[in-house]
C-alpha positions as CSV (number, residue, x, y, z in Angstrom):
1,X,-77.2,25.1,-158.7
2,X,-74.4,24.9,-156.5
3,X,-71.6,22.5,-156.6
4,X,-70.6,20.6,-153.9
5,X,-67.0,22.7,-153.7
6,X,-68.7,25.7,-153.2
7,X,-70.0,24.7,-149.6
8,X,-66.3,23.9,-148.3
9,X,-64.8,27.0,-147.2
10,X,-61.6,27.2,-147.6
11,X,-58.7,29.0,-144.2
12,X,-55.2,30.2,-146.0
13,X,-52.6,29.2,-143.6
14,X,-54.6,26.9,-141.1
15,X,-53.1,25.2,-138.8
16,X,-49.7,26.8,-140.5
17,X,-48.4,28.9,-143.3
18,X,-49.2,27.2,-146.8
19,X,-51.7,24.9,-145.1
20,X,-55.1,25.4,-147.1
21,X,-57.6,24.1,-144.4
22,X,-60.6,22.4,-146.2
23,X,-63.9,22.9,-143.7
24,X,-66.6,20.6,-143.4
25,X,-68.4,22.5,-140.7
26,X,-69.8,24.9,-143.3
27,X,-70.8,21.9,-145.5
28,X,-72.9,20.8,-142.4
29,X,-74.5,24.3,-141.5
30,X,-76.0,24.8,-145.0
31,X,-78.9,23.0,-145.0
32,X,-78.5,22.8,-149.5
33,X,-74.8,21.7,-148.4
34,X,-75.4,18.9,-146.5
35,X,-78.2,17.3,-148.5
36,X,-75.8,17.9,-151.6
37,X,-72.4,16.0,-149.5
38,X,-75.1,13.3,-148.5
39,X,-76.8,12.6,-151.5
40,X,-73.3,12.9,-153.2
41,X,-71.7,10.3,-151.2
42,X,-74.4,7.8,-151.9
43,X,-74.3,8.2,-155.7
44,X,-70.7,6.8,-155.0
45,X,-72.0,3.6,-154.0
46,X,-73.7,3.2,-157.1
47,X,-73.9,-0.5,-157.9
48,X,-72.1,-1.6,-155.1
49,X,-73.7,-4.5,-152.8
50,X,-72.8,-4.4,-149.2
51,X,-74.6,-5.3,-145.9
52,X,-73.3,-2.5,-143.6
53,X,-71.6,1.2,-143.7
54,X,-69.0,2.0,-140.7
55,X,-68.0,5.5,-139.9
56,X,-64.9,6.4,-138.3
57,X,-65.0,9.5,-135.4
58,X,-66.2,11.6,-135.6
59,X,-67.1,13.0,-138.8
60,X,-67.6,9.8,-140.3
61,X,-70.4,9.4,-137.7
62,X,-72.4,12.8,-139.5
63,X,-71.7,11.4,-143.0
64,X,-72.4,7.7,-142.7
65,X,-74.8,7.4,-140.3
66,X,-77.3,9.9,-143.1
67,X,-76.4,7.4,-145.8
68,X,-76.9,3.9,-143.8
69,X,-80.6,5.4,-143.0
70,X,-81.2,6.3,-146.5
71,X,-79.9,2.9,-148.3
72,X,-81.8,0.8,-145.4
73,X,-78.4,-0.1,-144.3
74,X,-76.9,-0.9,-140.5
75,X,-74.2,1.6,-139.1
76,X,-71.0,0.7,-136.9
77,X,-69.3,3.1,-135.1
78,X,-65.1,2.9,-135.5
79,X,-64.4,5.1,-131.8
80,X,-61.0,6.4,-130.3
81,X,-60.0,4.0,-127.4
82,X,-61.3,3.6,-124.8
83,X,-64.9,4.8,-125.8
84,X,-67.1,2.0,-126.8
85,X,-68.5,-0.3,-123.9
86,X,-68.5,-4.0,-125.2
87,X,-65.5,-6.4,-126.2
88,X,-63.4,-4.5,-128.7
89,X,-60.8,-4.8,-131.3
90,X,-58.4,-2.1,-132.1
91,X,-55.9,-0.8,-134.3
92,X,-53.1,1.7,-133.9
93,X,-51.8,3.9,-136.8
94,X,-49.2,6.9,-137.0
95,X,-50.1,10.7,-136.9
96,X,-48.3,13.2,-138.4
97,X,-47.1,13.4,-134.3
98,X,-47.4,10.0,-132.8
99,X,-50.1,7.8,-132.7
100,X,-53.1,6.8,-132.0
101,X,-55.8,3.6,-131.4
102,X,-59.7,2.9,-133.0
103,X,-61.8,0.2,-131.6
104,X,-64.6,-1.4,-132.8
105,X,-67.2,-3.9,-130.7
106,X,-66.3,-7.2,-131.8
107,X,-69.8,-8.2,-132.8
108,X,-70.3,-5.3,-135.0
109,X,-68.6,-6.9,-137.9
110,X,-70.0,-10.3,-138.4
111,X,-67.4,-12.7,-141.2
112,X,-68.6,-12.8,-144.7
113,X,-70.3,-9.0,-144.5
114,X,-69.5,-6.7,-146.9
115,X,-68.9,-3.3,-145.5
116,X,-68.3,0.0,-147.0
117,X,-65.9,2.4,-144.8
118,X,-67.2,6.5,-144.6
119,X,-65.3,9.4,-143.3
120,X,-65.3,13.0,-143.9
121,X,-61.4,13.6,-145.2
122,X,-59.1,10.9,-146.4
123,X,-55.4,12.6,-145.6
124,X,-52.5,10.8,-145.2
125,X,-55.3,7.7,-145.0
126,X,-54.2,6.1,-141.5
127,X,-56.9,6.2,-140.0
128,X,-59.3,4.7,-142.4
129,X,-56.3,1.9,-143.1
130,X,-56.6,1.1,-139.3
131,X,-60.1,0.9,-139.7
132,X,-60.5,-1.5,-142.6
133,X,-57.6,-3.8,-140.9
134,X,-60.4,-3.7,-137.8
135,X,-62.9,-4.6,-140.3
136,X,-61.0,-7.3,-141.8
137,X,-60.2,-8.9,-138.5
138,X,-63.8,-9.4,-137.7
139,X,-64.1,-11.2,-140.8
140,X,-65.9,-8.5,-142.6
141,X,-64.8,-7.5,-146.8
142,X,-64.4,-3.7,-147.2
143,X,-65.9,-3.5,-150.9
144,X,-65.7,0.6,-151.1
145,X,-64.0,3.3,-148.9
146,X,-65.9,6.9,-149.4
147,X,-64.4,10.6,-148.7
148,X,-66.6,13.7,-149.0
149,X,-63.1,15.4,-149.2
150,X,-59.5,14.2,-150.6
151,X,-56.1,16.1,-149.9
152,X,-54.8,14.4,-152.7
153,X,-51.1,16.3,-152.5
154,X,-50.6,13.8,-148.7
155,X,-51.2,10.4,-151.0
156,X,-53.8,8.6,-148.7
157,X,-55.1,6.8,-151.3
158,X,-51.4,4.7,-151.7
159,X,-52.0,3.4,-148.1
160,X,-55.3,2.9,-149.4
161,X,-54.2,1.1,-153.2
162,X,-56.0,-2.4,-152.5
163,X,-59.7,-0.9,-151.5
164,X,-62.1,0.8,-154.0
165,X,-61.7,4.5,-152.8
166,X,-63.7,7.2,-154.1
167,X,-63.9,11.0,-153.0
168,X,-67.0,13.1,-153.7
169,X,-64.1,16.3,-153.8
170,X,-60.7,16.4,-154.6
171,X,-57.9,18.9,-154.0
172,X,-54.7,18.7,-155.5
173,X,-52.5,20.4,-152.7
174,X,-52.7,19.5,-149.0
């Protein structure tokens, strides 16, 4: 049986020289793949109680959404700005090159829920800190973040130190 490691493909030097660039997209085109990544992540929520899963775009759509069907769970959508079409709260948080801004509708989120966070990649962890202060401003507990894939050599998880983070992967480099 495979491992979940051997789905990722891995691209020397992607976006630039001594980047290893971790892939999801094979992960999702291998039908063994993506049952293993899904069925992965939800054994990471083993024993956790929470009332709804929110997934940050876009590939924390294809990941959470899976698991919030499969637990009997509700799913939120965390969107770039500018995309969602009710009232909204938002966050900014730096890029490697800027900046940018997530949104969430402010009734997505109700106070007292407990909500666990999905995305795809946790990197340098912005964006998934911008989206659990969004959370938190709704009123919502984050009890658990959860990563299909860490770069553990960019440190995300020290943004990340107060939440329960767990990664299905991790790879020591960047």
């Amino acid at each position: 049986m495979k491992k979940m490691e051997d789905y990722v493909r891995t691209i020397p030097d992607f976006p630039e020289p001594g980047i290893m660039f971790r892939d999801v997209t094979s992960v999702l085109q291998d039908p063994d793949g993506l049952k293993l990544a899904i069925d992965s992540m939800i054994k990471l929520l083993d024993g956790v109680e929470f009332d709804v899963i929110a997934g940050a775009e876009s590939r924390g759509f294809i990941f959470g959404a899976p698991i919030a069907y499969a637990m009997g769970k509700s799913f939120v959508l965390i969107r770039k700005k500018g995309k969602l079409p009710c009232e909204t709260v938002s966050a900014k948080y730096d890029l490697e090159y800027g900046s940018a801004e997530i949104e969430m509708h402010k009734d997505s989120v109700k106070p007292g829920q407990k909500v666990v966070l999905v995305d795809d990649l946790i990197a340098t962890g912005g964006t998934i800190e911008a989206a659990a202060k969004l959370v938190e401003e709704l009123g919502g507990e984050v009890v658990k973040i959860i990563f299909l894939m860490e770069l553990a050599g960019l440190k995300g998880r020290d943004k990340l130190a107060k939440y329960d983070v767990a990664s299905v992967i991790t790879y020591d480099g960047k």
